[in-house]
N, C-alpha and C positions, 0 to 999 in steps of 0.2 A: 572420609566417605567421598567418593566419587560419584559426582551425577553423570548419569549413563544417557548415550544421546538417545535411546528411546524415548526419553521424556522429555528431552529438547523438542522431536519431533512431534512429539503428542501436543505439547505446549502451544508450537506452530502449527497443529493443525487446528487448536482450538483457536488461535486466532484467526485465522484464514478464514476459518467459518464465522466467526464474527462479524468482521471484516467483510464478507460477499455479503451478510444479513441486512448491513447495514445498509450497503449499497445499492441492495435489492427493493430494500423495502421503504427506506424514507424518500420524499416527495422534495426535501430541500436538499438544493446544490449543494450547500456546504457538508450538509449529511453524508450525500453521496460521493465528495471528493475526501472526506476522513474517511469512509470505509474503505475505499481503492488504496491508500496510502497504510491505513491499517492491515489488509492483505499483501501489498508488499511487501513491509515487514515485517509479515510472516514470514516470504520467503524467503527474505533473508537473514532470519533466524534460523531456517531450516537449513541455509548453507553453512553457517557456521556451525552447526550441530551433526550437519554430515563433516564438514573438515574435522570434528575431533575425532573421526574413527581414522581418520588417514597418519601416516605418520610424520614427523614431524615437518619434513623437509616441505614435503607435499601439504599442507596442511596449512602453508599461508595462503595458496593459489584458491582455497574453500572461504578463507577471509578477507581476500583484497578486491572478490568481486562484490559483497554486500558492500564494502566503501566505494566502488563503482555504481552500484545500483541506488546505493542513498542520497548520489553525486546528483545523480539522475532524477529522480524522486521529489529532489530540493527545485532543482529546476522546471519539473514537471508540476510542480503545485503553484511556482512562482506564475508561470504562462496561467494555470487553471483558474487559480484565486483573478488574474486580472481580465480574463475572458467572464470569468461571475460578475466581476463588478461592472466592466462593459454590460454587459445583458441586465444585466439590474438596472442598470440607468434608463435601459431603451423599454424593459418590461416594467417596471417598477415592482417587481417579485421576483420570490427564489422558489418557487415551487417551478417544478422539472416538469411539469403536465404543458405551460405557459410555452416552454420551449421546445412543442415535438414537432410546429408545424411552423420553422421559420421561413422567409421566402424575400430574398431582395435583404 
């Protein structure tokens, strides 16, 4: 039995939507940088699930950009996580409310 990329894509979209819930809706940093990171790879689940309808030739160019985007992702959490712990120091909390109205 073959899994069919419709339910790759469903799969991805149920995470994505997770993923924005999460982001939308919790009040801590670290909450809100797992959900952005969780909707990411959504999407890049969603691209390897479009490259299996391609064929095969064409079909790694749908998989070498999620290992491009995760490249990215890795690095974008490392900067995140250490701008959190900067602000943590200076606020001494991770609630996102602390942080809308920085100055100087």
């Amino acid at each position: 039995m073959e899994l069919q990329a419709m339910y790759v894509q469903i799969l991805a979209l149920v995470i994505f939507t997770i993923g924005l819930a999460v982001a939308l809706s919790r009040r801590n940093i670290f909450f809100v940088l797992l959900g952005i990171e969780l909707a990411l790879n959504a999407v890049n689940l969603s691209f390897v699930g479009f490259a299996k309808t391609l064929p095969a030739d064409m079909s790694v160019a749908g998989q070498i950009v999620p290992l491009f985007s995760i490249a990215v992702a890795a690095a974008e959490a490392c900067v995140g996580f250490a701008m959190v712990i900067l602000l943590f120091r200076k606020k001494e909390s991770m609630d996102a409310d602390n942080f809308t109205n920085m100055k100087g």
